[in-house]
N, C-alpha and C positions, 0 to 999 in steps of 0.2 A: 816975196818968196812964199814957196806951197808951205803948207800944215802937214801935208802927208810925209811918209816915210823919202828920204832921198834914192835917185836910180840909183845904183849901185853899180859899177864901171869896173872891171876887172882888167889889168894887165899882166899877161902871163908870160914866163920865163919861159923861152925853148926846154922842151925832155930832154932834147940830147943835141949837141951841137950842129950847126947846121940846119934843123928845122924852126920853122917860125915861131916867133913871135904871136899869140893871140890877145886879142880884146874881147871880153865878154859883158856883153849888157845887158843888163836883166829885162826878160820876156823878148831877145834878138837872137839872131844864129851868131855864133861867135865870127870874128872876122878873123882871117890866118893875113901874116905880115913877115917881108923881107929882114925888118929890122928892129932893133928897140927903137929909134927915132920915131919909124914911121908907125908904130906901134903906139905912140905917146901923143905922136902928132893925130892919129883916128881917137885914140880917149879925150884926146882936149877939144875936138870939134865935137866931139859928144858932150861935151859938159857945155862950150856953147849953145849948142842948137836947143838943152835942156833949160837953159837960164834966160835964153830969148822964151820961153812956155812958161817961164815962172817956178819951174823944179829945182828942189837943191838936188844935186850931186855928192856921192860919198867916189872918190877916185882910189883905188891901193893897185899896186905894183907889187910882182912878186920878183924878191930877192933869189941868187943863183942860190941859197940856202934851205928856201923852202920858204922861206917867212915873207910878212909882208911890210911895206911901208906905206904909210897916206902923201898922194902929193897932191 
């Protein structure tokens, strides 16, 4: 594993129902998503393709409350 700081991997909760799902990666254009699945499924192929490079990963998920969780 690196020394440096981990990517930092955002999952975002729809604003309002019906709009998507976002992933945000630090230093990437956010990616917009159908689903929270498919939304979980783009963060976790991002912490792959990071950990095949030898990078740690920080993953959080935002709660429909505003707050966050690590997964």
């Amino acid at each position: 594993m690196s020394t440096e700081a981990p990517v930092r991997i955002f999952i975002m909760h729809p604003a309002r129902p019906g709009a998507p799902w976002h992933v945000s990666v630090e230093g990437e254009c956010p990616l917009a998503l159908d689903s929270e699945a498919a939304a979980v499924d783009a963060a976790l192929a991002k912490v792959r393709a990071c950990e095949t490079m030898g990078l740690a990963t920080l993953v959080r998920k935002e709660r429909p409350d505003g707050g966050w969780e690590a997964l």
